[in-house]
MIDOSE-1310 file (N, C-alpha, C; in nm, 2 decimals, decimal comma, always signed):
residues 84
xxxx	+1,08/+23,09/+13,59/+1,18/+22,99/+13,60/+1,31/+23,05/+13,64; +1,30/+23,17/+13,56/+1,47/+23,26/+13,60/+1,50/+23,33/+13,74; +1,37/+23,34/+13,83/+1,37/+23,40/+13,95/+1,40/+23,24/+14,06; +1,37/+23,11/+14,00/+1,35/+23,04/+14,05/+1,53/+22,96/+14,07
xxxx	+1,56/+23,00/+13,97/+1,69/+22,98/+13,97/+1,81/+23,04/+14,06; +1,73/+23,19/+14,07/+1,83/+23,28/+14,15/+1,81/+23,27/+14,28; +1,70/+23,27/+14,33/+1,66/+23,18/+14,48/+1,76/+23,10/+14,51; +1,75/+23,02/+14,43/+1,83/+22,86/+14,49/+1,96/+22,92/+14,40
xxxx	+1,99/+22,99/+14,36/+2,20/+23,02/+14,40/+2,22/+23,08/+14,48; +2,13/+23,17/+14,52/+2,15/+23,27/+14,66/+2,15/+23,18/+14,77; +2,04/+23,10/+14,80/+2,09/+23,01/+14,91/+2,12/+22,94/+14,89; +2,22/+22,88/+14,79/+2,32/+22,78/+14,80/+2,47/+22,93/+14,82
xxxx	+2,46/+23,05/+14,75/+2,57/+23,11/+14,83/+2,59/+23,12/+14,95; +2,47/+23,18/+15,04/+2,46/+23,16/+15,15/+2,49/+23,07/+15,24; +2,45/+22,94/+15,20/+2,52/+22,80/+15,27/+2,61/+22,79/+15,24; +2,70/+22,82/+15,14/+2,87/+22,83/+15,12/+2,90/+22,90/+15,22
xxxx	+2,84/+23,02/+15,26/+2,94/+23,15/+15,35/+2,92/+23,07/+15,52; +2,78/+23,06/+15,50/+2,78/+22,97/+15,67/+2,83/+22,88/+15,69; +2,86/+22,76/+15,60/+2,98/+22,64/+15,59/+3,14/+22,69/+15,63; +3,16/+22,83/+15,54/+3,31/+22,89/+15,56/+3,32/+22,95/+15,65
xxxx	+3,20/+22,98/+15,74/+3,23/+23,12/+15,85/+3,28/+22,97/+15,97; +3,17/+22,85/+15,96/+3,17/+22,72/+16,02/+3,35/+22,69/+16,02; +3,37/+22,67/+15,92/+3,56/+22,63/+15,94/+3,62/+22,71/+15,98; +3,60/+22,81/+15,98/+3,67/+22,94/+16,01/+3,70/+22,94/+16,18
xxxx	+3,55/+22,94/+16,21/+3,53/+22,97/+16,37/+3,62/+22,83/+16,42; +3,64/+22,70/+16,40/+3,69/+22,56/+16,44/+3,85/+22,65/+16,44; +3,90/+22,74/+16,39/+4,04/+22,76/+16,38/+4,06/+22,86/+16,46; +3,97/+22,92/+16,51/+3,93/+23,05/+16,60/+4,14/+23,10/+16,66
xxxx	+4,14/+22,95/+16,73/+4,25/+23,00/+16,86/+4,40/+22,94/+16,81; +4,40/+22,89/+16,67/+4,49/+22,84/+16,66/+4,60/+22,95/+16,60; +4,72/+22,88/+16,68/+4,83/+23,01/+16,67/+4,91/+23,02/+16,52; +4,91/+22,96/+16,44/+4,96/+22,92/+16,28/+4,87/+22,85/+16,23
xxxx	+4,96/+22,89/+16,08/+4,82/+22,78/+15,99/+4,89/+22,66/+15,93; +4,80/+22,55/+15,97/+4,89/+22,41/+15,94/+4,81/+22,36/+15,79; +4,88/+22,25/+15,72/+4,84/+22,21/+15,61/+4,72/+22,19/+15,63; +4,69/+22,14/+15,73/+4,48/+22,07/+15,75/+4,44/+22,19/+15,72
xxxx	+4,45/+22,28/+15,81/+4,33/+22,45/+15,78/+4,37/+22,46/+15,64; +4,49/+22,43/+15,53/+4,46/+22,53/+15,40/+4,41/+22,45/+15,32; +4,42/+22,31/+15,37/+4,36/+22,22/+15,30/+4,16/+22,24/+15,31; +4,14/+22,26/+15,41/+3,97/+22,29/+15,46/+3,96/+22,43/+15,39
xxxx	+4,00/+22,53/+15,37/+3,97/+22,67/+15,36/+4,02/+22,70/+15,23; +4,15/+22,62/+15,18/+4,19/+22,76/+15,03/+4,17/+22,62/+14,86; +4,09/+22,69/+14,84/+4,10/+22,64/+14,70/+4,29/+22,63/+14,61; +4,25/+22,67/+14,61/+4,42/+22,71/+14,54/+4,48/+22,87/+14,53
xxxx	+4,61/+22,85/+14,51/+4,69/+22,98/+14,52/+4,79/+23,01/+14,44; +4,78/+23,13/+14,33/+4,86/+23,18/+14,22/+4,94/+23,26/+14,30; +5,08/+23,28/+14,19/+5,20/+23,36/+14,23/+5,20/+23,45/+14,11; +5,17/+23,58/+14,08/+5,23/+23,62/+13,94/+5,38/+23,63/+13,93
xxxx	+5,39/+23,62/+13,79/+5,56/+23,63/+13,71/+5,63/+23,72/+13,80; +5,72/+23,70/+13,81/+5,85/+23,76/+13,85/+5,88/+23,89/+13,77; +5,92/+24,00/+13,83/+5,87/+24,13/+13,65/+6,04/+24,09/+13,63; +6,11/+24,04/+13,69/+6,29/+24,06/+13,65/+6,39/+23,99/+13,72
xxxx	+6,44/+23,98/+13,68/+6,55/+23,86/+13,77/+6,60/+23,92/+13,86; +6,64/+24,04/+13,87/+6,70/+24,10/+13,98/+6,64/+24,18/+14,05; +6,49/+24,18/+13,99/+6,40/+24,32/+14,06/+6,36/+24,30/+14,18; +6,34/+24,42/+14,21/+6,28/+24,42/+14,38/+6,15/+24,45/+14,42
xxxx	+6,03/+24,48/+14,25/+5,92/+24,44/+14,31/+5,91/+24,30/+14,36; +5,74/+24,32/+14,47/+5,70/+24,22/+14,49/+5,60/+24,16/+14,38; +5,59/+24,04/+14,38/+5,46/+23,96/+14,33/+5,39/+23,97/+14,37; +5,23/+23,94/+14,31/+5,11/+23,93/+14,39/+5,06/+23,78/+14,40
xxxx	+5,04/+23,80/+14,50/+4,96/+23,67/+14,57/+4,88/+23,63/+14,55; +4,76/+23,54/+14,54/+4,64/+23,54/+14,51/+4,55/+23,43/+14,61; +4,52/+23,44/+14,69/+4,43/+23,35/+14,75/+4,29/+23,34/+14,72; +4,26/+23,18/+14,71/+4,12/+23,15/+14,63/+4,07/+23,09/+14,72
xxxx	+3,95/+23,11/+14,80/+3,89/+23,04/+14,90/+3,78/+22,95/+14,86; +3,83/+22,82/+14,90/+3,67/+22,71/+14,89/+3,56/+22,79/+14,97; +3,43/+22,77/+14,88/+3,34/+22,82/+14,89/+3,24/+22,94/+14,88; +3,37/+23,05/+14,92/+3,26/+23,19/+14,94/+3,37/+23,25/+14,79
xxxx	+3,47/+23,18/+14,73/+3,54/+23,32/+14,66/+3,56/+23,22/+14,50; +3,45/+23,34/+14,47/+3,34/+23,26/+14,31/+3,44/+23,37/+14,18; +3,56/+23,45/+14,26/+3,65/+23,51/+14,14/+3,73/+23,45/+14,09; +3,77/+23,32/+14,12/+3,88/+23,30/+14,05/+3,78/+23,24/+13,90
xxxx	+3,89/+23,27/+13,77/+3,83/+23,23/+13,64/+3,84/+23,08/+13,62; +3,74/+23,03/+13,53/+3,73/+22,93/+13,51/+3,89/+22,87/+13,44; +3,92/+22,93/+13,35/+4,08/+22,94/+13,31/+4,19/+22,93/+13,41; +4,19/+22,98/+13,50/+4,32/+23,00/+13,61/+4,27/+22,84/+13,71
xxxx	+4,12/+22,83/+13,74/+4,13/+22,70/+13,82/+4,18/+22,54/+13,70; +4,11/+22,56/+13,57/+4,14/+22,44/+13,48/+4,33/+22,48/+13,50; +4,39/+22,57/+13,44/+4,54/+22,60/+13,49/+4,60/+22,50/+13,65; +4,51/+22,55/+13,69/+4,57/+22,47/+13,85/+4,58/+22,32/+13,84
xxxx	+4,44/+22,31/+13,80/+4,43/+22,15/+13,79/+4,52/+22,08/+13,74; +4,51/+22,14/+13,62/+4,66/+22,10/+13,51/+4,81/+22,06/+13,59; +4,79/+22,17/+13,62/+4,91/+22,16/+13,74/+4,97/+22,11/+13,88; +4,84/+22,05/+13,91/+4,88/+21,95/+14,02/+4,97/+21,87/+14,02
């Protein structure tokens, strides 16, 4: 049953990545990214803390891609939701 299981998440990963490679190629030639492409392609997107009010590090960014990008934590996406 446990091999049976991993089968069918591998190719349901796989039909994730060919679905995303799918949106991807539709955007091939476009010269900017408009709301429609981030709306089709990005799950959501973190900013970390500011380290200082005056500092001149940067933040880190974090882009979460619908479909192929299975790191973001269950905790940071229920966060997002929250936050809509």
């Amino acid at each position: 049953m446990h091999c049976v299981k991993r089968l069918s998440d591998t190719a349901k990963e796989q039909s994730d990545v060919d679905e995303f490679i799918r949106r991807l190629k539709a955007y091939m030639e476009v010269p900017e990214l408009t709301r429609e492409m981030c709306m089709e392609l990005i799950e959501f997107i973190t900013v970390d803390e500011c380290p200082g009010k005056y500092s001149e590090q940067p933040r880190e960014i974090h882009i979460y891609y619908k479909l192929i990008d299975k790191t973001a934590s269950k905790e940071q996406f229920q966060s997002w939701e929250n936050n809509k």
